[in-house]
C-alpha positions in Angstrom: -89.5 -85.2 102.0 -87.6 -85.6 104.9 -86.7 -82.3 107.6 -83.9 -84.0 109.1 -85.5 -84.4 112.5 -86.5 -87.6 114.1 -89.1 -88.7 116.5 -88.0 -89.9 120.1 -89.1 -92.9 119.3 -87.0 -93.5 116.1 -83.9 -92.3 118.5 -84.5 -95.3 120.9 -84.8 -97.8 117.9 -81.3 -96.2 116.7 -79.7 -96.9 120.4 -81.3 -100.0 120.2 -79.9 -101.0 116.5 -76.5 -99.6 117.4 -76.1 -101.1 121.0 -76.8 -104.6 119.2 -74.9 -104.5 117.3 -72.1 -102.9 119.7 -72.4 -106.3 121.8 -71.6 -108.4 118.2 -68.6 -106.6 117.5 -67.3 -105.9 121.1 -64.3 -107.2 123.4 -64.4 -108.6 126.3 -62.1 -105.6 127.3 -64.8 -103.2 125.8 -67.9 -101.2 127.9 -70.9 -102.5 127.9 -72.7 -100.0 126.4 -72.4 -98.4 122.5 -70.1 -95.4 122.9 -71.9 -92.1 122.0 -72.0 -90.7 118.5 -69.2 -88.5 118.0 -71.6 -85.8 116.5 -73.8 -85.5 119.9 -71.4 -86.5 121.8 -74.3 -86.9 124.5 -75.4 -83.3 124.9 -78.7 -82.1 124.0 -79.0 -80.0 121.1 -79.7 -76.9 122.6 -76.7 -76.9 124.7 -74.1 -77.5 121.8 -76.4 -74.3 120.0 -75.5 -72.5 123.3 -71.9 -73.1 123.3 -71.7 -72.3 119.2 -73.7 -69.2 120.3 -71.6 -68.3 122.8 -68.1 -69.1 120.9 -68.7 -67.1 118.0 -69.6 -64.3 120.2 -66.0 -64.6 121.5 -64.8 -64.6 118.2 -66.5 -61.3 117.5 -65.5 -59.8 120.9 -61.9 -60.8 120.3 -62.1 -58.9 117.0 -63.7 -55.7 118.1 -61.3 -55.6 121.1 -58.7 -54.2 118.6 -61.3 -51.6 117.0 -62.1 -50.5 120.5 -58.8 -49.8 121.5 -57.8 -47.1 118.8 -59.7 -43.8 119.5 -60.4 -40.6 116.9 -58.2 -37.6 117.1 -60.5 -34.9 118.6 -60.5 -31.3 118.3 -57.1 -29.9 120.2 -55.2 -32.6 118.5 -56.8 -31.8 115.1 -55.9 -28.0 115.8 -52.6 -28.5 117.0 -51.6 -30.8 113.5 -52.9 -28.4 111.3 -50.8 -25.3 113.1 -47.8 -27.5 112.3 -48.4 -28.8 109.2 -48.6 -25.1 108.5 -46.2 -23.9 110.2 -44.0 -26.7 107.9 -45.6 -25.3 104.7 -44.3 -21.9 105.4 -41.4 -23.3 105.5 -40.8 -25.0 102.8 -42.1 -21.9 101.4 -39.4 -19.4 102.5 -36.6 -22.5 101.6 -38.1 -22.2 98.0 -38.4 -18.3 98.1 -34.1 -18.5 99.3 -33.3 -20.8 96.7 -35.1 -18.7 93.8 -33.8 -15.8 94.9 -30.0 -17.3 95.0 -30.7 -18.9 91.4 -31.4 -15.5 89.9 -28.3 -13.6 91.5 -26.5 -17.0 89.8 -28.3 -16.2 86.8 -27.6 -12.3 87.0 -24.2 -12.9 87.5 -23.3 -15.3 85.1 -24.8 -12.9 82.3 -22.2 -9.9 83.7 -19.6 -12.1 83.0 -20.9 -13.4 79.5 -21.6 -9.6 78.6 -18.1 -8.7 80.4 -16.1 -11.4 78.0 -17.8 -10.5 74.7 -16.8 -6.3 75.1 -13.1 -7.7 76.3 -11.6 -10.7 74.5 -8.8 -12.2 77.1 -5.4 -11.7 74.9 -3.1 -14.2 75.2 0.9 -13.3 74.7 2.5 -16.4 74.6 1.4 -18.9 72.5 2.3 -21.2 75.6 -1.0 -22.5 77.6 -1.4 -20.7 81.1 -0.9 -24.0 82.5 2.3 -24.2 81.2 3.1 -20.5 82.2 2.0 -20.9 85.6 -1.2 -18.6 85.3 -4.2 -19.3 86.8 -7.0 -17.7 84.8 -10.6 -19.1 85.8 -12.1 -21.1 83.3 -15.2 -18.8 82.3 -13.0 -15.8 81.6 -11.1 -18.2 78.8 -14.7 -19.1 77.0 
């Protein structure tokens, strides 16, 4: 089974094959010699290895640059978020603790004027609507 390789020897016997038949199906306008294969392009092997080799490790320079560039937060920083992320917390904290305590007194007040309506009923004289009499009587003293 064949590797791939070739022997020096069966390299000159493909220059040889190739520049022949170059010179049949060449111009007069045309070099003299076979152009190059496109492949080699006329560098030894371990110089196109060396410029792959050296490429990629562009490549992966070019994408670590990025990684390199953004740092950890370290200690102070760390200390300093947490003190205001708690500091926020007690915040919100004392905004919920406000707005609890303003819901009850709603709560306690609204019961003082249900239990204040059911011992006195509101009477009404006329049988006209305080609309039409020009009163103004609130809304929850009529329920």
């Amino acid at each position: 089974m064949s590797s791939g390789f070739f022997s020096e020897k069966e390299a000159e016997q493909n220059r040889i094959s190739k520049q022949q038949e170059w010179e049949r199906v060449r111009k007069p306008n045309d070099s003299k010699e076979a152009p190059l294969d496109q492949l080699r392009n006329g560098r030894p092997l371990h110089q196109q290895l060396e410029e792959n080799r050296v490429a990629e490790q562009e490549a992966l320079n070019d994408s670590l640059a990025l990684k390199n560039q953004i740092r950890g937060i370290n200690e102070d920083e760390s200390a300093y978020l947490n003190s205001i992320s708690k500091a926020e917390v007690k915040i919100e904290r004392e905004r919920q603790k406000e707005a609890d305590l303003l819901i009850g007194a709603l709560k306690r007040n609204q019961s003082k004027y249900t239990i204040r309506n059911e011992k006195q009923p509101v009477l009404v004289e006329n049988s006209k609507t305080p609309s039409e009499t020009g009163c103004r009587i609130s809304s929850h003293f009529l329920n």
